[in-house]
Structures are given as C-alpha cells and as structure tokens.
N, C-alpha and C positions, 0 to 999 in steps of 0.2 A: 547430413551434408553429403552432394553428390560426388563424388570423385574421378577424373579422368582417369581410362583403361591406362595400369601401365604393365607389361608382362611379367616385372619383378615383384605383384604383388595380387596375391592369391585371390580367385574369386569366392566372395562371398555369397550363397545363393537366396539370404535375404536381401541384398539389394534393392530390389523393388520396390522393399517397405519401408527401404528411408525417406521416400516422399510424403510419408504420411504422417513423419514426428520428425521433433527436433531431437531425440533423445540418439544417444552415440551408438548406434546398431550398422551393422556391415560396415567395418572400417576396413574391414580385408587384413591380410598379414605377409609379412618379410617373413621367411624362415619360423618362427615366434615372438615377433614384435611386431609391433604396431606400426604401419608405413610413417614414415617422416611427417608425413603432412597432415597425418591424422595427429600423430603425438604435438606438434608443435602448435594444432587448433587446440588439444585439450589443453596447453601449458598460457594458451592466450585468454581462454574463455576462465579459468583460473584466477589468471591474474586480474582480470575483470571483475571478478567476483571478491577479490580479495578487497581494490582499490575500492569497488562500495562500500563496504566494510570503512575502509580505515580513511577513506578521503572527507573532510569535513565538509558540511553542507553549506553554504553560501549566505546565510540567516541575511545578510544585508542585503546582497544581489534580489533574493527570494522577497523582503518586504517590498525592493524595489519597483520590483515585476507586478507587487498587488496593489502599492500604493500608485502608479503608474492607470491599474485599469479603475482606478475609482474607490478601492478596495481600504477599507483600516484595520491597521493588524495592531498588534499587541505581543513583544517582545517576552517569555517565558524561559526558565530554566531546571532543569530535576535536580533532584540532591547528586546528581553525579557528575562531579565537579571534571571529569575529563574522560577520554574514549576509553583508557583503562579499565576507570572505574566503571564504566556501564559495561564495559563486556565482563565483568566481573562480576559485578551487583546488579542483576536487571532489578530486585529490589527495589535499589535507589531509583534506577530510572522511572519507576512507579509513580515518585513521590517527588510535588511541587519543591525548590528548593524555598528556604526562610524567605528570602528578599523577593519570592516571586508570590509567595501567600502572602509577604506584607503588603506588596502592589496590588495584588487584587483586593484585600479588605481593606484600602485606603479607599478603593474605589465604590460607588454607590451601588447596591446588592440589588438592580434594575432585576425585575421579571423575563424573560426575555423567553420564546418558543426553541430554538435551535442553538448550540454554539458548537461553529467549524474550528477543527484544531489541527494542528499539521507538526506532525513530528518526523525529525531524520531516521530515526528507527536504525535497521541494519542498512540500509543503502541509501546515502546519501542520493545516487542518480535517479531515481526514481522518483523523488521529490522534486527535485529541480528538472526533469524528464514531464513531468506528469500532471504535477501540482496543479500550477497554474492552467492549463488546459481544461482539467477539470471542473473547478474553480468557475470558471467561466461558464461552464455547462450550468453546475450546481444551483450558483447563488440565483440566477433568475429564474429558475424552477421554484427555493423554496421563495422567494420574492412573489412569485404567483400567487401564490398560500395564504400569502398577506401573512407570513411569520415574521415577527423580530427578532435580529440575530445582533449580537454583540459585535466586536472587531475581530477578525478573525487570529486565534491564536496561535504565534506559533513556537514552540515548545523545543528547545535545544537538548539533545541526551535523553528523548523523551521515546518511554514505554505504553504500551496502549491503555494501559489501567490508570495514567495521569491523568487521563480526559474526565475521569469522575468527579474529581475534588474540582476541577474548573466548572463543568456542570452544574455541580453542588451548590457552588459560589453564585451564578447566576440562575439557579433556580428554573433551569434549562430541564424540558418536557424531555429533549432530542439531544442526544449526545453525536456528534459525527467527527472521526477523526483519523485522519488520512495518514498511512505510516511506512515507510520501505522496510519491504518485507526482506526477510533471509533471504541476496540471491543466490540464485542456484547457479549451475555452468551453461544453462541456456538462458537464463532471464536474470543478468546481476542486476537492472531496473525495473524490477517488480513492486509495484503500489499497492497496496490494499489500504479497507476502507473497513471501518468499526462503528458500528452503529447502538447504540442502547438506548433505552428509552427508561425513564427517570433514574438518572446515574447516582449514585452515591459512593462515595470515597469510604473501605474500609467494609460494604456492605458487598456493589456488584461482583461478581464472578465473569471467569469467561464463559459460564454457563446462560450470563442475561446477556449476551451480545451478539450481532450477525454481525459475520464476515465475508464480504466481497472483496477475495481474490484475485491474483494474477492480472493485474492490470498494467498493458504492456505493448508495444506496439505489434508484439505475435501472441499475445494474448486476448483479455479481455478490451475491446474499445471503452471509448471516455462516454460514448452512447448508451452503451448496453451495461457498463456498472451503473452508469444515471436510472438508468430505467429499471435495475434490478433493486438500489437504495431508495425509489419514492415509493416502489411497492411495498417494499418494508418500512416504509415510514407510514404512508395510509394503512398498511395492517396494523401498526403501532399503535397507532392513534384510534384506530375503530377498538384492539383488541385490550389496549394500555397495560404493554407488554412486549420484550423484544427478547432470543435467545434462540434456546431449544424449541420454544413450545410458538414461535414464530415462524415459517416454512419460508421460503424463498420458491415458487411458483412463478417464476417467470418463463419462456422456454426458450427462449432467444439464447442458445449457451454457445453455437459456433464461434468458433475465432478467426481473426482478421483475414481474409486473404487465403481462406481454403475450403473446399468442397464439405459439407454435411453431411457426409456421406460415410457408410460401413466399408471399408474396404472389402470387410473379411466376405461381402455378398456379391461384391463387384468379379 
C-alpha cells in the first residue's frame, strides 16, 4: 500500500517495490514505530482475517444462491460438532458426522463421474465470496463432458479429506471440493480447490490430491482456476491418477489486474 509523503515519517528507499506486492514492505517509520496509518491497516487486515475465521458461514443463504440458479445441494455435517471443536480437532473435521453417513447410505449408492463438495474451511468469506461464481463456471464445463454429478455437497465444519468418504459413497471417478483457505493479512477470502481422482476415505493422502490455490479477487480468477482444474481432470482421466505424480502445466499463472512482468529487469 502507497502512502501519502508526510515529513514526520522516514523515507523508505524500497518504496518503489510496493507496487509490485501486497505484502507490508516500505511502510516507513516514526522515530521507531510504524506511522499510524500503517499500524491501524495491519490491526484492520487482522481483524479481517480473524472474522474469517470465526464468522459462521451462511449454509442456508449459500443453498439459497444454488438452489436459485437451478442447482441441488444436499445439506452435510463433520463430527465437529462446533467452531471450537474444529479448530481444535481438524481430525474430526475429516470425518462425516453419524446422521450425515446415515443420510447418504439411506440414499441409493447411484454411479455417478464427479461429486462437488463445498466446505466453510478456515474462512467462511471466501465461500460465500467465491462459491457460487465459480460454480457457475464449473458445473457447465463438466456438463459438456456429459459427466453425472450428484447434488452438490455442502459440508458444515468441513476438512479437505471429508470429500473421500462422500466420493466413496457415490462411487465418484472425480472428487472436487471447494474450501476457504487459511486467510492470510492480504487475502482473509482465499478459495482453494482439491481435486482427487478415485477418492477413498481412510486410504487417500494429501499426497493423491492437486491444489489450486489462492483464488481471490487479487489473486487467482474464477477463469484461470477453471482452466487450471479441467487440465487436471483430462490428465486424470487419460493418466487415472491425481497428486504428485499429476503436474499442473498450465501457464496462464498472472493475477488479476497486474503487469507479467520481472521488475527486477525493468
């Protein structure tokens, strides 16, 4: 962040390169502290990050918004019965709770190519930021494919390794499942996206999975994770196998709204 000249506060002579990141470099200094207006962005960007954290996600508003564009979801829960518990047990957040595995093996164990899963993770905003936009992209991409996808799931106090045992259940090729990530103090609504291919509960690692990243409005677009996850699903599917031994060969890696370019040449 740029800051207006003020005489009371020391020039920094990286300046320059603040235009190039978001990260807190040349904030300049009082005597030895941080000018006002830099401490009070760090105490905002903070508190942003914390409210992700602890602000619960909108599970009805969010069905709303899918059931609204055409969309059928299906209501899911982890064994962590409240935000304590999952910041405490990511364990539990792993794992389907009782009443949610009896709801799916009530239901008929259909074949199905793909199942979308969407869990609140560490930041509720990012999901309700991101989801749906996505979403939108997604489903008529894998719709092209002529895949069958179930209702799309969506998972409360839910950990990326839940998505197996739902997989599992429907006998799903493609695991895909959309999570808010840890935010940081530039991106408290950051998306990622988890991908596996033949998911099993209690067997995959996060050794069998690809992660697309940073998905954000200064981040990665809703274009270029789409285009980075159907490469990884066509390599999936030729290679029938997703993780390490799966590359992510896309090149399209610029983000939103800034130059491709090396400074350090410029």
């Amino acid at each position: 962040m740029t800051y207006p000249k003020n005489p009371s506060v020391a020039y920094d002579p990286w300046q320059h390169l603040s235009q190039f990141t978001p990260a807190r470099i040349a904030l300049g200094r009082t005597g030895m502290s941080l000018p006002t207006r830099a401490n009070l962005d760090f105490q905002l960007a903070y508190a942003l990050a914390r409210d992700a954290v602890h602000i619960p996600l909108d599970f009805i508003q969010l069905k709303q918004r899918l059931n609204k564009l055409g969309y059928a979801t299906q209501a899911l829960q982890s064994q962590a019965e409240n935000e304590s518990m999952y910041l405490q047990r990511p364990d539990l957040g792993r794992l389907l709770s009782l009443n949610s595995l009896a709801e799916l093996q009530a239901q008929p164990p259909l074949a199905v190519d793909a199942v979308i899963i969407i869990a609140d993770g560490l930041s509720s905003k990012a999901i309700e930021h991101h989801a749906v936009p996505f979403i939108e992209l997604l489903l008529p991409a894998l719709q092209a494919k002529a895949y069958h996808i179930p209702p799309l799931c969506l998972v409360k106090q839910g950990r990326v390794a839940i998505g197996d045992a739902i997989a599992e259940h429907f006998k799903a090729r493609l695991c895909i499942l959309l999570i808010g990530e840890r935010p940081g103090l530039s991106s408290p609504d950051s998306m990622g996206i988890y991908f596996t291919y033949q998911a099993q509960s209690g067997v995959s690692t996060d050794a069998d999975r690809n992660c697309i990243s940073n998905i954000h409005n200064n981040g990665l677009s809703y274009e270029q994770a789409l285009k980075k996850l159907l490469f990884l699903i066509d390599g999936a599917e030729q290679l029938q196998l997703s993780g390490v031994s799966l590359k992510d060969e896309t090149t399209e890696t610029g983000l939103n709204h800034q130059l491709e370019a090396n400074f350090l040449l410029s």
